[in-house]
C-alpha positions as CSV (number, residue, x, y, z in Angstrom):
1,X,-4.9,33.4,-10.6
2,X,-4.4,33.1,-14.6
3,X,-7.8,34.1,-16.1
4,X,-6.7,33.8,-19.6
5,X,-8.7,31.9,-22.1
6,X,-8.1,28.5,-22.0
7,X,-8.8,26.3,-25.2
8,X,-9.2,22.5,-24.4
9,X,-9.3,19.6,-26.9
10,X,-10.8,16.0,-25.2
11,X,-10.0,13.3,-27.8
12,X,-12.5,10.5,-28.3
13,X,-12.3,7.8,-30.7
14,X,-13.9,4.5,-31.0
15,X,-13.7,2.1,-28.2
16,X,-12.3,4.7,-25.5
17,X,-13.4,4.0,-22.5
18,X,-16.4,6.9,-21.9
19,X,-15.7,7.9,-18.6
20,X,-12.2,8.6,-19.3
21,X,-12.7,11.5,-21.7
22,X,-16.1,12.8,-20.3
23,X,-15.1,12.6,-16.7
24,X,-12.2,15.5,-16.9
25,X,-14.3,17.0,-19.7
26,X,-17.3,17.7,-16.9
27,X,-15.2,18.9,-15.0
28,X,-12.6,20.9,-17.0
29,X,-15.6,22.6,-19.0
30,X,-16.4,24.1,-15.6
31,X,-13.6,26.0,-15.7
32,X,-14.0,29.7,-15.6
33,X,-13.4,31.6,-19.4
34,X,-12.5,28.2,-20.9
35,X,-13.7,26.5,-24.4
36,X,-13.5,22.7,-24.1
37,X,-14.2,20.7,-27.1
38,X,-14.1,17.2,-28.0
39,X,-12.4,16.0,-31.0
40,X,-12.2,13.5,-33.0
41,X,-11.5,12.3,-36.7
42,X,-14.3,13.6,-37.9
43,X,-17.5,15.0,-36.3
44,X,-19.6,11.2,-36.7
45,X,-20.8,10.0,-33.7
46,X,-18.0,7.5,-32.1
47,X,-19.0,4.8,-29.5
48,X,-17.3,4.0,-26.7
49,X,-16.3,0.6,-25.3
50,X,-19.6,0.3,-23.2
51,X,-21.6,1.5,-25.6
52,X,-22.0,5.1,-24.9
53,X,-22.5,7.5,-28.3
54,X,-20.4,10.7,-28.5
55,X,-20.1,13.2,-30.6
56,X,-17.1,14.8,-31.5
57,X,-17.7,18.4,-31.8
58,X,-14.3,19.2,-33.5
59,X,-12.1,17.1,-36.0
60,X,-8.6,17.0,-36.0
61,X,-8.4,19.2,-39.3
62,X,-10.4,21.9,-38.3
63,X,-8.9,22.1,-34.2
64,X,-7.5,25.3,-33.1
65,X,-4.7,25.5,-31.4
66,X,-5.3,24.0,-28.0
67,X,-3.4,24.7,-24.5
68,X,-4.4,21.6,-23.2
69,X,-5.3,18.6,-24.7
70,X,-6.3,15.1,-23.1
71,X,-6.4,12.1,-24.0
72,X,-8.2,9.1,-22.7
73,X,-7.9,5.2,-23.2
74,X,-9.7,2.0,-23.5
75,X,-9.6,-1.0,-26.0
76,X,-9.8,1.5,-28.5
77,X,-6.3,2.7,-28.4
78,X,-5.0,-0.7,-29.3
79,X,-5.7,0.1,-33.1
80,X,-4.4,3.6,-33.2
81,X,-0.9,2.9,-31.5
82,X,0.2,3.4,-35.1
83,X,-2.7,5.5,-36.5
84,X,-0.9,7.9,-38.5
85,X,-3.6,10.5,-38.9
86,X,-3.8,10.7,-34.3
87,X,0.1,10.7,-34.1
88,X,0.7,13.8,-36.6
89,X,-2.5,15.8,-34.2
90,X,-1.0,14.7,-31.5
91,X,2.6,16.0,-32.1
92,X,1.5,19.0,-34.1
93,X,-0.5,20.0,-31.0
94,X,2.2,19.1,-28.7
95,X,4.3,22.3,-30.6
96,X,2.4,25.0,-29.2
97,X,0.5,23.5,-26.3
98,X,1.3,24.5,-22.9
99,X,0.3,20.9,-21.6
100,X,-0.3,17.5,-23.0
101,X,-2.3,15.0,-20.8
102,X,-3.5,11.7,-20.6
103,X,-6.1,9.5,-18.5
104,X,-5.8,5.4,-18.1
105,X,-3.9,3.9,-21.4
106,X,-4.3,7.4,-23.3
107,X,-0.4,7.5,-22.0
108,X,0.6,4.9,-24.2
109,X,-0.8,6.9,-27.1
110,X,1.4,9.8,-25.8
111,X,4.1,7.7,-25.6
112,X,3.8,6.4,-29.3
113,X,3.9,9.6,-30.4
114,X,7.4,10.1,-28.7
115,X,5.7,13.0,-26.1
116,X,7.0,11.2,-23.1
117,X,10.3,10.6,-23.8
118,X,12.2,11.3,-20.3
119,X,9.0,12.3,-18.7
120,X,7.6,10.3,-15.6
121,X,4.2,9.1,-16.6
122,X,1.6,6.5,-15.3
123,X,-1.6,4.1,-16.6
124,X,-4.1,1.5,-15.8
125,X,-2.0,-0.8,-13.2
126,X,-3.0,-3.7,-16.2
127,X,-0.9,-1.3,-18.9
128,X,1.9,-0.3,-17.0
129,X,4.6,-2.8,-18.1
130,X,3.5,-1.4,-21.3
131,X,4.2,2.1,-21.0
132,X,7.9,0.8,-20.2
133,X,8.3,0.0,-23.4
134,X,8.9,3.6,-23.8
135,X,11.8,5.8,-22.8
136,X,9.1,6.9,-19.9
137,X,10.0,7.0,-16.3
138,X,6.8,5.1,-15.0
139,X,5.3,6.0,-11.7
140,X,2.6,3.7,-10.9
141,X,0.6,6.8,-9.1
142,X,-2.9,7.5,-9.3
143,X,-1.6,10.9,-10.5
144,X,1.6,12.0,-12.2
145,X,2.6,15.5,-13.1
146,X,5.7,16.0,-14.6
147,X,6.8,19.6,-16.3
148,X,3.8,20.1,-19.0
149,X,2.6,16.0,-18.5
150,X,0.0,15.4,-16.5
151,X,-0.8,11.5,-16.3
152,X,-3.8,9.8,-14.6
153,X,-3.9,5.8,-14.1
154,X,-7.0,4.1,-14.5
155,X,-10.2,5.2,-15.7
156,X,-11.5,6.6,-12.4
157,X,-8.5,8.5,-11.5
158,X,-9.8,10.8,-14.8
159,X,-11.7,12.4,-12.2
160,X,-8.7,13.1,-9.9
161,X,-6.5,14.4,-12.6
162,X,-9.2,17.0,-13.8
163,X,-9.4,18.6,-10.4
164,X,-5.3,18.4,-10.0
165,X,-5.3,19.7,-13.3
166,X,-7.7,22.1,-12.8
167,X,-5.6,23.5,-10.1
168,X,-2.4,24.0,-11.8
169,X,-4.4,26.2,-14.6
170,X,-6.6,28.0,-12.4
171,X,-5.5,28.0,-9.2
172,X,-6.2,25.7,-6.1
173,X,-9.2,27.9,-4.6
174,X,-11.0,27.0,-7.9
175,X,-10.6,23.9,-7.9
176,X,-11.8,23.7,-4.2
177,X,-14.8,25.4,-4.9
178,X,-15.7,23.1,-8.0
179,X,-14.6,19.7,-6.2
180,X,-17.5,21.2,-3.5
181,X,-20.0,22.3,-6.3
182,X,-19.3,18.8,-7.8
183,X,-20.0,17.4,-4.5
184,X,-16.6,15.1,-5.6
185,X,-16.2,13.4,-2.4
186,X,-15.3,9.6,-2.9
187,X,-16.1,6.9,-0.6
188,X,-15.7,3.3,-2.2
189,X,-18.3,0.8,-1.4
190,X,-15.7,-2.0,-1.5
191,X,-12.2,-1.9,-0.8
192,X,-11.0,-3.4,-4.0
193,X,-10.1,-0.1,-6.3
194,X,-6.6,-1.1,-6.5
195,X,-4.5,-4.0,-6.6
196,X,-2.6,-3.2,-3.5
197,X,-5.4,-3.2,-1.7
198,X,-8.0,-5.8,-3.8
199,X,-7.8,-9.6,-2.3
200,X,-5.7,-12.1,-4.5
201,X,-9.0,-13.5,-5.8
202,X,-10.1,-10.3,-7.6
203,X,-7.2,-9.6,-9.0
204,X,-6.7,-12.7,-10.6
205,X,-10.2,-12.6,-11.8
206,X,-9.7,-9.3,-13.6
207,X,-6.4,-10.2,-15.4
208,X,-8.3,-13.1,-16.7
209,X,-11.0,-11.1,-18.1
210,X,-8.8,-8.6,-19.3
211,X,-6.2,-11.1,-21.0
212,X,-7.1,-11.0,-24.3
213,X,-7.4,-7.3,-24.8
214,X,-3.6,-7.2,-22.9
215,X,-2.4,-9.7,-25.2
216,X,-3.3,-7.5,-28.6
217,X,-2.3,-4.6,-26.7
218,X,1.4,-6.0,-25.9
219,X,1.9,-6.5,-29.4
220,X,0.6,-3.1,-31.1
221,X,2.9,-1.4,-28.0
222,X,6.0,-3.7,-28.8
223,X,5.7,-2.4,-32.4
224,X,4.9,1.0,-31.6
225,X,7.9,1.1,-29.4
226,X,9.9,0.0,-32.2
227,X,9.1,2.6,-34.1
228,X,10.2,4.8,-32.2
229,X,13.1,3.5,-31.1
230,X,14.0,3.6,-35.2
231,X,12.3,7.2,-35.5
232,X,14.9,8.5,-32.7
233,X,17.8,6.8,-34.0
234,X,17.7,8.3,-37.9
């Protein structure tokens, strides 16, 4: 088992969706002889898209270098598709860092920032014709790991992806032992967690509730995916 130290950056920003970010962050700050911080612009308080105050205990500017660094979604990530300040952490990180990572629509934010170019990725089921924008291989798993990307789809599959990502850094014993400690052992009340398996009615219902929010976030992703199409041709 690698018992190296193990930096971790967990970006939050305004409007992410909470559980996203501090769902691997419980879990990955578990880890044995690791440092997990959470980073953000600055070190103000953000809030998240339910309402949830977090605060960042690292800025961008002041970040070490991390070996893995995650990155959540929510409404928030609309606005920063082409936040300058995010991209340029995001690639510089993505230099040294031995893996980049991404819960729910934190993928597209990968993806604006040209870090899954030729890489099989996946999102929220209500983002994936999104992420196809990009040159990205999408795999509409719950779970995708790909070389040094490791993609998670929709808000509760953070919680997956820690533990799978868990057991590529530390082994799969440990994460065993903390899925146990964590007493991580999932049993939906409703079968409805998915579209494949949700009745047409649901379904419906959410891409109705959600169609504003997709609507904005079609156009900041048809624009991000422009620029990068211009970025790789020059």
């Amino acid at each position: 088992m690698n018992t190296q130290q193990l930096k971790i950056g967990v970006v939050v920003f305004e409007g992410m969706t909470s559980l996203d970010a501090l769902g691997p962050f419980e879990i990955l700050a578990r880890m044995p002889n690791c440092i997990c911080h959470l980073v953000g612009r600055n070190k103000s308080p953000i809030t998240g898209d339910t309402g949830l105050l977090v605060t960042p205990t690292m800025s961008f500017a002041d970040a070490p270098r991390y070996d893995v660094v995650v990155v959540p979604g929510g409404p928030g990530q609309n606005a920063l598709m082409s936040d300058a300040e995010l991209m340029n952490f995001l690639t510089d990180q993505a230099s040294t860092a031995g893996w980049m990572t991404s819960v729910c629509t934190g993928s597209l934010l990968l993806a604006a920032a040209g870090l899954l170019n030729g890489y099989k990725a996946t999102c929220h089921w209500l983002s994936l014709d999104f992420l196809r924008m990009f040159p990205v291989e999408v795999v509409p798993d719950r779970v995708v790991v790909d070389r040094n990307r490791v993609t998670g789809g929709g808000v509760t599959s953070g919680l997956d992806f820690a533990f799978i990502l868990l057991a590529l850094l530390r082994g799969e014993e440990v994460a065993k032992e903390m899925q146990l400690m964590m007493e991580y052992d999932p049993a939906p009340p409703f079968r409805s967690g998915h579209p494949a398996v949700a009745d047409v009615r649901t379904v419906e219902s959410v891409k109705r509730l959600a169609a504003g929010m997709l609507e904005q976030r079609r156009a900041v992703c048809l624009e991000a995916a422009r620029r990068l199409s211009v970025r790789s041709a020059e």
